[in-house]
C-alpha positions in Angstrom: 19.1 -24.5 44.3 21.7 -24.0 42.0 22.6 -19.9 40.8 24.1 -20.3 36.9 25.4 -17.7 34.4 23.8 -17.3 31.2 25.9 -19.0 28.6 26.1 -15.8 26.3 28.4 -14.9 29.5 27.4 -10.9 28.4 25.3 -8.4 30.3 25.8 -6.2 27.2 24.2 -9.0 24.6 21.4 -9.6 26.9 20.4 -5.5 27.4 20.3 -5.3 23.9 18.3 -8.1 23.5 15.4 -6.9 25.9 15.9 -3.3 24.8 16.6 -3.1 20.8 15.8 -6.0 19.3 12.0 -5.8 19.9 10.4 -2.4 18.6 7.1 -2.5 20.7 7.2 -3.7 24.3 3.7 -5.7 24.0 5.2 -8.3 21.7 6.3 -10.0 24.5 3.3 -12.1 25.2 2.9 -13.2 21.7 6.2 -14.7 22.0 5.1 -16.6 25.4 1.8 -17.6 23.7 3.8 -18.7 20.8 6.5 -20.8 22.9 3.1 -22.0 24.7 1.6 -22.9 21.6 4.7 -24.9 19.9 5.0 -27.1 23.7 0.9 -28.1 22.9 2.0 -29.0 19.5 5.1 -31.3 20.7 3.0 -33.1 23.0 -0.4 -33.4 20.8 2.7 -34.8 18.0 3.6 -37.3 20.4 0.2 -38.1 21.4 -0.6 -39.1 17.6 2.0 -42.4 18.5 1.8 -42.6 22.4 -1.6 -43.3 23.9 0.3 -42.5 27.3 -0.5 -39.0 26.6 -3.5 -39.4 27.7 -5.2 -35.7 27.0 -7.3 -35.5 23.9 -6.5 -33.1 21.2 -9.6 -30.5 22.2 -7.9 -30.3 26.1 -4.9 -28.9 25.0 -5.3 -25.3 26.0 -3.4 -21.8 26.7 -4.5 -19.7 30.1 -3.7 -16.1 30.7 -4.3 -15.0 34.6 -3.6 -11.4 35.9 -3.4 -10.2 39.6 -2.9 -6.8 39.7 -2.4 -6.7 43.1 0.3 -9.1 43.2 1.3 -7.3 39.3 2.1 -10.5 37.9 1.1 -12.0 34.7 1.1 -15.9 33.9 1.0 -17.6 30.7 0.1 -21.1 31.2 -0.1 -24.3 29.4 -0.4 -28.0 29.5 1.7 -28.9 26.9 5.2 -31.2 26.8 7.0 -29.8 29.5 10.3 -28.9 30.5 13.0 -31.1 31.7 15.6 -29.4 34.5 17.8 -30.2 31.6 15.9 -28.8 29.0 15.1 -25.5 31.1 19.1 -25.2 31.6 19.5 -25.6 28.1 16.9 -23.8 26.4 16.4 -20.8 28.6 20.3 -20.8 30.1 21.3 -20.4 26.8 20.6 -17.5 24.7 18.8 -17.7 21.1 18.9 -21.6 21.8 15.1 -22.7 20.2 14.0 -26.4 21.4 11.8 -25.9 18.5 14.3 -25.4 16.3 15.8 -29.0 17.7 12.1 -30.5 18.1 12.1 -29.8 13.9 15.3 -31.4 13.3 14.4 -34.3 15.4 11.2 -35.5 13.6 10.9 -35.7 10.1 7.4 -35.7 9.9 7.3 -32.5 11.9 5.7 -30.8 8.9 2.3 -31.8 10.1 2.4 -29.9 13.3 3.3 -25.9 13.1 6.1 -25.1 15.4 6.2 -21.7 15.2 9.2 -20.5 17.3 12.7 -21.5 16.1 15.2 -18.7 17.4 14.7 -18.9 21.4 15.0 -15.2 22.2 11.1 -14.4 22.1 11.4 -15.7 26.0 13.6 -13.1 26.7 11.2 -10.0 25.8 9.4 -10.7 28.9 12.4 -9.1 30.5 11.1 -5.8 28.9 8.5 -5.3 31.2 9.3 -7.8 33.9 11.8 -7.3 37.1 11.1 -11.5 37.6 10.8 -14.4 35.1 10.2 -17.5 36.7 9.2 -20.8 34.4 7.8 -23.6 36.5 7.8 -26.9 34.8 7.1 -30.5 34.3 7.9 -32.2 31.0 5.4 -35.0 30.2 6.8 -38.6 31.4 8.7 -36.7 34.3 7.7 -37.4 37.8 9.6 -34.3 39.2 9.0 -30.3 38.3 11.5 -27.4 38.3 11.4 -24.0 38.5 13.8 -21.4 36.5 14.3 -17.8 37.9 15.7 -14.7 36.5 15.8 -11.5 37.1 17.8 -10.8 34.1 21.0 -10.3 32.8 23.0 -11.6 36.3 22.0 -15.3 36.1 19.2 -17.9 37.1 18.7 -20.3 39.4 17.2 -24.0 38.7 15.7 -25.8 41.6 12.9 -28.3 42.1 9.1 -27.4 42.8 5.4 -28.7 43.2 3.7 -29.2 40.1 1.1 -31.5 40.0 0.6 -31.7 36.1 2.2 -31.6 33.0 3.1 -28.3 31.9 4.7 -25.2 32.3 3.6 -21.6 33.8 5.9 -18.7 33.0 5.5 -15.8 35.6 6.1 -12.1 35.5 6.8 -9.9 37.5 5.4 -6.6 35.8 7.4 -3.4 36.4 6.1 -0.3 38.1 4.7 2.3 35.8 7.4 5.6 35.5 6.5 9.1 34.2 7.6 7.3 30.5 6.2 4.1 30.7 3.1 2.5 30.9 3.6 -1.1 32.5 0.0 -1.4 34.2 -1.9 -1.8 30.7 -0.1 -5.2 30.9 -2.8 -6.3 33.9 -5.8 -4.7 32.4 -8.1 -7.9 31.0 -9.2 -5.5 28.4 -5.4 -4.8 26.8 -4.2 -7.9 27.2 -7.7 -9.2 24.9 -6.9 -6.8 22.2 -3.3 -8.2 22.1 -4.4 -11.7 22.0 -6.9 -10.5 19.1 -3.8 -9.0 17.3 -1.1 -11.1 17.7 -2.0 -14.6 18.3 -5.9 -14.6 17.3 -5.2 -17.6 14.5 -3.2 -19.6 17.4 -4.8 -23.3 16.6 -5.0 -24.1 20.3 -7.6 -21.8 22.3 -6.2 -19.3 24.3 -8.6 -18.4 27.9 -8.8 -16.0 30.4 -10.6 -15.3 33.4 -12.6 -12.2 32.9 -14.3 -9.9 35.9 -17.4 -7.7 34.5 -19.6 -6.4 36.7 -23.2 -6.6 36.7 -26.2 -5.2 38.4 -27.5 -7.4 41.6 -31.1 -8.1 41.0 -33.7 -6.1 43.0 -31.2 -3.9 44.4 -30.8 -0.5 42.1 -27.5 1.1 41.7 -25.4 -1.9 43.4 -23.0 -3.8 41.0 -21.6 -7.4 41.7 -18.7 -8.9 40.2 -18.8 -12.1 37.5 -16.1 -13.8 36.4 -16.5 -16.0 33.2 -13.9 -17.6 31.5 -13.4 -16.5 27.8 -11.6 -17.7 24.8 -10.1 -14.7 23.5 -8.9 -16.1 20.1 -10.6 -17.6 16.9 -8.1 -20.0 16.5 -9.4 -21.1 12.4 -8.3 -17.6 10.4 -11.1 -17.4 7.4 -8.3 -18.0 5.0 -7.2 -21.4 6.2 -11.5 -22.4 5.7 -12.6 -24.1 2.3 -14.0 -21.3 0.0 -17.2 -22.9 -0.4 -17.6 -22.9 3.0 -17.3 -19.1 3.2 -19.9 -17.0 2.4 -19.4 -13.4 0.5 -21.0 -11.7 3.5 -18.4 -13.4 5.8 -15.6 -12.1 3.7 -16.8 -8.1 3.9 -17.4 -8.9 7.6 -13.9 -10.0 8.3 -12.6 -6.9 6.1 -14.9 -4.6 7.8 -13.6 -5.8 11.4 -9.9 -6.5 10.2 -9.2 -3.6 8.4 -11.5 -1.0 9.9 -13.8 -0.1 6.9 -17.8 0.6 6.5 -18.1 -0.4 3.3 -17.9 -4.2 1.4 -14.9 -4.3 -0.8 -14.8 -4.5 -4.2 -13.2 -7.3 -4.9 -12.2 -10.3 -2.2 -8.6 -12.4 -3.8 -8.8 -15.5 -1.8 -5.8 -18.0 -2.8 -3.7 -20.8 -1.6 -0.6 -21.7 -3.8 2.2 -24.2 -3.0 5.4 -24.9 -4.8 8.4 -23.1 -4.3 6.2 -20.5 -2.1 3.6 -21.9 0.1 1.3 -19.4 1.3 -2.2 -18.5 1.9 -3.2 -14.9 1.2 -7.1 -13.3 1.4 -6.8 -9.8 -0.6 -9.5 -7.0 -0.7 -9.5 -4.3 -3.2 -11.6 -1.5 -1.2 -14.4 0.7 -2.9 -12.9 3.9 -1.8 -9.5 5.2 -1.1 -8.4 6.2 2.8 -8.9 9.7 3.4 -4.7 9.7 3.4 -4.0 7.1 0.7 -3.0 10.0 -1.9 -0.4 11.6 1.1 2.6 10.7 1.9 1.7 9.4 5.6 -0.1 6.5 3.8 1.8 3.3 4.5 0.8 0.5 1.7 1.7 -3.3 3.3 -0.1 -5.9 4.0 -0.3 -7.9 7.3 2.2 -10.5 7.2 1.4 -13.8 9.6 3.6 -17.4 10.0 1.6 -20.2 11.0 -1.1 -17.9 12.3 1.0 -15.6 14.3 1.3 -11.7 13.4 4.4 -11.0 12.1 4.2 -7.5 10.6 0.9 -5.6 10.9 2.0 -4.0 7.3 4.6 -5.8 5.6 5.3 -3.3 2.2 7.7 -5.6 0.6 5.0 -7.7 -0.1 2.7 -5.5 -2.3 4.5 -3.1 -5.5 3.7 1.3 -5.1 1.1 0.7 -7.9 -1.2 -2.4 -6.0 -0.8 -0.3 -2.8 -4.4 -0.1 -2.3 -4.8 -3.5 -1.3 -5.5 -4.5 2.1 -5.2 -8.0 2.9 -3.3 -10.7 4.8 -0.8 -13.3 3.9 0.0 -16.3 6.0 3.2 -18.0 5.0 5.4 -21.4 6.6 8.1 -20.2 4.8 9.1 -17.2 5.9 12.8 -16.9 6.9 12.3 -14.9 9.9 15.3 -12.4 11.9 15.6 -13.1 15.7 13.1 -10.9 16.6 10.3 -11.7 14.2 9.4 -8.3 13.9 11.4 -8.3 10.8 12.4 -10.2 7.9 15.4 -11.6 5.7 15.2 -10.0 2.4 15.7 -13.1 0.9 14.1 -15.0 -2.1 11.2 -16.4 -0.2 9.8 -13.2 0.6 10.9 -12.0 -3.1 8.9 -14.7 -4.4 5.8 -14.4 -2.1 5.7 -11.2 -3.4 6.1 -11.6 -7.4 3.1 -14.5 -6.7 0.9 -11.5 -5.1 1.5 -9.3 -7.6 0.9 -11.6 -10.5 -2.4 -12.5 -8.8 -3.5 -8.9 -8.2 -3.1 -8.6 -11.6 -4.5 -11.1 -13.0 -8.1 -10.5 -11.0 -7.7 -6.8 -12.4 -7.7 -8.1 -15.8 -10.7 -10.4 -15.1 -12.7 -7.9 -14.2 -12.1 -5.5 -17.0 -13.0 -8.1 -18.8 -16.1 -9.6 -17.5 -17.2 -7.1 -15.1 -16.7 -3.0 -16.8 -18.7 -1.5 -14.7 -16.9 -2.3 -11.2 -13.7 -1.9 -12.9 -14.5 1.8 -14.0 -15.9 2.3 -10.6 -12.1 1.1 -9.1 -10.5 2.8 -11.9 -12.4 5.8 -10.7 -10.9 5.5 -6.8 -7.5 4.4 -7.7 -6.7 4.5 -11.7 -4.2 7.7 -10.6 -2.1 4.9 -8.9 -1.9 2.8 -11.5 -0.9 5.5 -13.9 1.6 6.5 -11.6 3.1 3.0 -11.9 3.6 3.0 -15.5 5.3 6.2 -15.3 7.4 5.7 -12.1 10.5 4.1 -11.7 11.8 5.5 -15.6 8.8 3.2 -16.6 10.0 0.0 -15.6 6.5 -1.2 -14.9 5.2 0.0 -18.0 4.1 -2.7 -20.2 3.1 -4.2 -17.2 0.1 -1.9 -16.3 -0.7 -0.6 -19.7 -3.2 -2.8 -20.9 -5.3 -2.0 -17.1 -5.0 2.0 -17.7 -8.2 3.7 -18.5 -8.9 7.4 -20.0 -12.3 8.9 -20.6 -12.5 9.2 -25.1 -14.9 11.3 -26.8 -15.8 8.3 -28.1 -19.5 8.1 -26.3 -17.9 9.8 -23.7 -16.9 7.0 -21.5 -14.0 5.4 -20.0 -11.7 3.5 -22.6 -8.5 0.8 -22.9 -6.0 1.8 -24.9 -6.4 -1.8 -26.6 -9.9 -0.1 -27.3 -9.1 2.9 -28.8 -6.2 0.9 -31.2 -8.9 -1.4 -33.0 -11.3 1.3 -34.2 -9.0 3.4 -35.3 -9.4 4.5 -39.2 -6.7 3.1 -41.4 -6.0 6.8 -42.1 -5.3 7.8 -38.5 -1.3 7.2 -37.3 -1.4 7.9 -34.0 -2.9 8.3 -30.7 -4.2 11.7 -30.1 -4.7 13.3 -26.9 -5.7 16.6 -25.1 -4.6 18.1 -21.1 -7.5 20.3 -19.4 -8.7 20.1 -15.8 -11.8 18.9 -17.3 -13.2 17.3 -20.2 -15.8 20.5 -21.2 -12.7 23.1 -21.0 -10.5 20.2 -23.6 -13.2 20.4 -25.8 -12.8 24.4 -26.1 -9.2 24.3 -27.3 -9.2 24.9 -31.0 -7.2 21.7 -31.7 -9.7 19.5 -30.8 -11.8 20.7 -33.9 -9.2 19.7 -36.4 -9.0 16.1 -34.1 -13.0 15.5 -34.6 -13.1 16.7 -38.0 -11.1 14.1 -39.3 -13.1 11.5 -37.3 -10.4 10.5 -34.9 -11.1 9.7 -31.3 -9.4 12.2 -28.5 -8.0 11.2 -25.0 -9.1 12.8 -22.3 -6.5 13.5 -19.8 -7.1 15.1 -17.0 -5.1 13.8 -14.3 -1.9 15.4 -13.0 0.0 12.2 -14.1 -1.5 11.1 -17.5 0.5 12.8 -19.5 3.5 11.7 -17.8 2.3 8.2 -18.4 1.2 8.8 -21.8 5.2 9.9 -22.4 6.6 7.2 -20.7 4.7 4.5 -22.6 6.0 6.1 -26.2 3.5 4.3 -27.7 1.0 1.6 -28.0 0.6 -1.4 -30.5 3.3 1.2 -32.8 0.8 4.2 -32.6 2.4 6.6 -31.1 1.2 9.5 -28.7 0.4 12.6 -29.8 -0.6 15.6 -28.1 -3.0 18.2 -30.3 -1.2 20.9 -28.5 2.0 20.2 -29.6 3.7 22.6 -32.5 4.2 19.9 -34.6 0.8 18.4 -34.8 -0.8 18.5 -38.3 -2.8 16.5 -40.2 -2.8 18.6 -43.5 -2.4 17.2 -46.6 1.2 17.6 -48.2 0.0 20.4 -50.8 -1.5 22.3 -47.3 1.5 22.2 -45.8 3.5 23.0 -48.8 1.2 26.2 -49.2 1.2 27.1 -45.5 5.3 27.0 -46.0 5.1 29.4 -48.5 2.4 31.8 -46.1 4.4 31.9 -43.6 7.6 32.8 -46.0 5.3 35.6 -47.1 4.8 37.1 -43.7 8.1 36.3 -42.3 9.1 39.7 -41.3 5.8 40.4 -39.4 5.6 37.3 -37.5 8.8 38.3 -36.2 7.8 41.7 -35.4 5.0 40.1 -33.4 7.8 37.5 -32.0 9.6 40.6 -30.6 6.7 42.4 -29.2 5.9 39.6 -27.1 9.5 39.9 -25.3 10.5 36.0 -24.9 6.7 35.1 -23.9 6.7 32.8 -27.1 9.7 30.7 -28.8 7.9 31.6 -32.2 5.1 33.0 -34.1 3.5 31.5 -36.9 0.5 30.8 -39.2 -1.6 27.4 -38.8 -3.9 25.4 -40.8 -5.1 23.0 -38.2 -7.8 25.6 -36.3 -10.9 25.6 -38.7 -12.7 28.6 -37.3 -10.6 29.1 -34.5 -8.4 32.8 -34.9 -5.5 31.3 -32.7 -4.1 28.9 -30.4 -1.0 28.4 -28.0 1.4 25.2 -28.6 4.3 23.7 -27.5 7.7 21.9 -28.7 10.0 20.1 -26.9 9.4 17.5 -24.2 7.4 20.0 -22.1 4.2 20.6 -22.8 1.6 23.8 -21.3 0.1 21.3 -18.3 2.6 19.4 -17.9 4.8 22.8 -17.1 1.7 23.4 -14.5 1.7 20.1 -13.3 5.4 20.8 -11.8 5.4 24.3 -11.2 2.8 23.2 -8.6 5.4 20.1 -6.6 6.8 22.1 -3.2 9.9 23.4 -3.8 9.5 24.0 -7.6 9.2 27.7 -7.1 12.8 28.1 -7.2 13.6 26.1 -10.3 10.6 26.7 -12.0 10.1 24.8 -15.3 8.8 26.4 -18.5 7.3 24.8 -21.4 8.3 26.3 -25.0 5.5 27.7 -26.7 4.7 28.8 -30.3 1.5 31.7 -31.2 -0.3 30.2 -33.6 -2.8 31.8 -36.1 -5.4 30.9 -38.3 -3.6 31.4 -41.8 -7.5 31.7 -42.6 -9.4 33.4 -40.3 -10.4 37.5 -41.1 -7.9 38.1 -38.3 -5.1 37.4 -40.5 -5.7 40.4 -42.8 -6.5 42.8 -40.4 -2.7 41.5 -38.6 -1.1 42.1 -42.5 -2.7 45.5 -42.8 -2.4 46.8 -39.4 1.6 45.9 -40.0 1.9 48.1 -42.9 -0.2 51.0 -41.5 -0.5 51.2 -38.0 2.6 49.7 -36.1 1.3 51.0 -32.7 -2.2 49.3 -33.3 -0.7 46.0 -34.8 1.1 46.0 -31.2 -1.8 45.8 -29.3 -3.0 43.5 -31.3 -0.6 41.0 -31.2 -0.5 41.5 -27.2 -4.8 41.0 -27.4 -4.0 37.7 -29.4 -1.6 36.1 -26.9 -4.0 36.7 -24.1 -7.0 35.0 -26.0 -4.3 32.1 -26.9 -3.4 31.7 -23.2 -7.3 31.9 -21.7 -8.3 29.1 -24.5 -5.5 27.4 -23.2 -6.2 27.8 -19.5 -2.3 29.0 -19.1 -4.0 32.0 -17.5 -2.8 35.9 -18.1 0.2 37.3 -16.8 -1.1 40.7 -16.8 -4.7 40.5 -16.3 -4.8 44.7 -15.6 -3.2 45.2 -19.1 -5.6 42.9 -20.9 -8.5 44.8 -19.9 -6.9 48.4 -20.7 -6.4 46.9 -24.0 -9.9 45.9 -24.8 -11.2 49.0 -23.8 -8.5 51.2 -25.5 -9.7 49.0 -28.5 -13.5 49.0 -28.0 -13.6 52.7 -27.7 
């Protein structure tokens, strides 16, 4: 027996190796399944030259056995085999991968999936093992050797009995501490659920002896024990199948199980594309939002395999904020993986992977606006806020992008509209795209504005989402129509002799409107008459960038309270209504009257507006001071 160093020569390199490189202690054994699974590939590779082989390509096998009493955990396969040369080299040497030289040796390696390269995924069986030990025998070898570690002070190498081809890794699982659990790494049941998270697409079929206990026949309340020997993996992942081999129940099972949801989704992306990025990916666009997806401990991602083998459970580099709905998987050869595969290089693969996910995404979005409305408005309906948050996020760098997938509800039949939509029945008269803020669509229609909109025969937006209006902003404009709030100051869609005449009014009655300026103390940035509120006696506006909801729409983010933000308005009033006259005379009569008055009107114009009263007790002593 012969005691060697490691070749990395450092206890430091190998602690931080078995205790920060690897986030989650349980990875270990898909990194032993994995190393299991590439030493089944070399050998079935060799067998499609060498008849010597001699095992046929459904015998090649992984076994998992447990002995809690002995607390030690093998991983066991018949594939190539280690030489004592090979185990020296490979496992004496830190982040040395055989696989990586089993690659470069064979040019048409490309048919069999190797899937470790780096050689340190042996070494996170050190995080829950006091003992390695690797017994082996590489295939056209008449001797075996066994390896032996218990960590960071050396090996040994030494010959042993092994009667086949092969290799069984063995470890010794720690005791359990106050801090650690070590003994869920001998429970059948854990070590099932990792296979099923970790290495279920492994192609080879990965068994373990399993002990349930059943009742013994005619004798009540005794229990015997039965051990059957069970494949824990599926080995083919649904994505890898032919598509017309799948059925659409098969695909909602899968998400279902996969992705823990009780409804189908409502759409399944299924796609293969090779090039520059070669990847498979199955996506599902879910009826119904999470119960967290609009909070911030929602993490978007999707799972993230190589060659079959879990990389990341949600990988968020691969989906954009705006598509973060989708659940899904993608399964990638490609991948330029760090040494601990829990991560990856941000490099151009992944970049491109993802650019090719979110160009597919969108494209099945756009199909089914197209050719199937009614499931689009009902996913538009769970997750249309995302996508408007998308065109307005990032200074709206995503814009034009997402623009042509936004809905809003019109008062055009009432129903859900494109932008694209609204554009080509417009009336050559109408410039713009006009639009209204409410919490609802019945307490829009009550703002005076909207009158003057519906009048002319224009079709009104909607917008009743926090965000909508920031979107609305952020886009500018649509096919060169641009936005236009109703409830903006400078809305008007008089004629040029109206406006000339309203000039002239409000010249007239300059000195009262400022009066009534003055008496409401800095609540308004100006008073003024209108002509755009048909029966309406008056209305609140705004001017500048900051409109009423968009001022309660960030008033209401955490933290605002101490830089609240305020939107400039303007008192309008009906140049026309009766109330107009009864303002003009009260002003030359009765100054203490027109005061109340003026106080009365600004109320009405904030209720109408939903802007609420600042001084509801005040309101009410004024109507009844009035009424009586």
């Amino acid at each position: 027996m012969r005691t060697k160093q490691f070749k990395s020569e450092s206890k430091k390199l190998m602690d931080m190796m078995i205790n920060s490189i690897y986030t989650h202690k349980e990875i270990f054994l898909r990194e032993l399944i994995s190393n299991a699974s590439d030493a089944l590939d070399k050998l079935y590779f060799k067998s499609l030259t060498d008849n010597s082989v001699g095992i046929a390509a459904d015998d090649f096998v992984i076994r998992i056995e447990l002995d809690k009493d002995a607390r030690t955990l093998k991983v066991i396969d018949n594939g190539c085999g280690m030489t004592e040369e090979e185990l020296d080299t490979n496992l004496g040497t830190i982040a040395k991968s055989g696989s990586f030289n089993f690659k470069n040796d064979n040019e048409k390696v490309e048919d069999v999936d190797i899937i470790g390269q780096f050689g340190v995924g042996f070494y996170s069986a050190f995080m829950v093992s006091d003992e390695v030990t690797v017994e082996s025998k590489a295939f056209g070898s008449d001797g075996a050797f066994r390896w032996k570690s218990k960590g960071a002070d050396g090996y040994t190498v030494e010959p042993c009995e092994k009667a086949d081809v092969g290799t069984v890794v063995t470890l010794k699982i720690r005791e359990s501490t106050e801090d650690e659990n070590y003994d869920e790494f001998l429970d059948q049941y854990r070590i099932s659920a990792l296979v099923r998270k970790y290495s279920d697409y492994i192609r080879h079929p990965i068994k373990m002896k399993y002990t349930t206990k059943k009742p013994v026949e005619g004798k009540e309340g005794e229990y015997e024990d039965v051990v059957e020997d069970r494949t824990l993996n599926s080995m083919v992942p649904i994505w890898k199948k032919d598509k017309k081999d799948i059925k659409p129940e098969d695909y909602n099972n899968f998400y279902k199980e996969k992705f823990f949801d009780f409804t189908d989704p409502i759409k399944v992306i299924h796609t293969k594309t090779e090039g520059q990025a070669t990847f498979s990916a199955l996506l599902f666009i879910p009826e119904k939002p999470p119960f967290d997806y609009y909070t911030k401990e929602f993490e978007k991602g999707l799972q993230l395999y190589s060659r079959g083998v879990l990389i990341m459970d949600k990988c968020a580099d691969l989906l954009p904020d705006y598509f973060s709905f989708v659940k899904g998987i993608v399964d990638s050869e490609d991948l330029s993986l760090n040494i601990s595969r829990e991560m990856l290089q941000h490099d151009a693969q992944l970049k491109l992977i993802a650019k090719t996910v979110e160009k597919r995404i969108k494209s099945e979005l756009e199909k089914m606006l197209k050719s199937e409305r009614e499931t689009y408005e009902k996913f538009f309906s769970a997750f249309g806020v995302q996508l408007k948050f998308g065109a307005y996020d990032a200074y709206g760098a995503n814009k034009d992008n997402l623009k042509d997938l936004l809905l809003f509800t019109s008062s055009h039949e009432n129903k859900y509209v494109t932008l694209k939509e609204y554009t080509e029945r417009m009336p050559e008269s109408q410039t713009a795209i006009y639009y209204a803020c409410g919490e609802t669509r019945e307490k829009i229609d009550v703002l005076p504005q909207t009158d003057t909109v519906k009048s002319k025969g224009y079709e009104l937006l909607y917008l009743t989402d926090n965000v909508d209006e920031f979107a609305l902003k952020m886009l500018g404009e649509y096919e060169g129509k641009k936005f236009v709030n109703v409830c903006d100051n400078d809305f008007d869609l008089g004629t040029d002799d109206e406006k000339k005449e309203l000039t002239e009014k409000n010249e007239a009655a300059k000195d009262m409107l400022a009066e009534m300026k003055k008496t409401l103390d800095g609540k308004v940035n100006d008073v003024r008459f209108t002509g755009k509120l048909q029966n309406h006696p008056v209305c609140l506006t705004s001017e500048g960038g900051i409109s009423l909801e968009m001022e309660k729409v960030l008033n209401s983010m955490p933290g605002a309270k101490e830089n609240a933000v305020k939107a400039t308005l303007v008192l309008e009033i009906n140049a026309e209504h009766p109330i107009t006259e009864k303002l003009k005379t009260l002003f030359d009569n009765d100054k203490d009257t027109f005061t109340k008055y003026t106080k009365l009107l600004y109320d009405e114009a904030c209720l109408i507006s939903g802007k609420g009263l600042d001084n509801a007790l005040e309101h009410s002593n004024l109507v009844c001071e009035l009424m009586m």
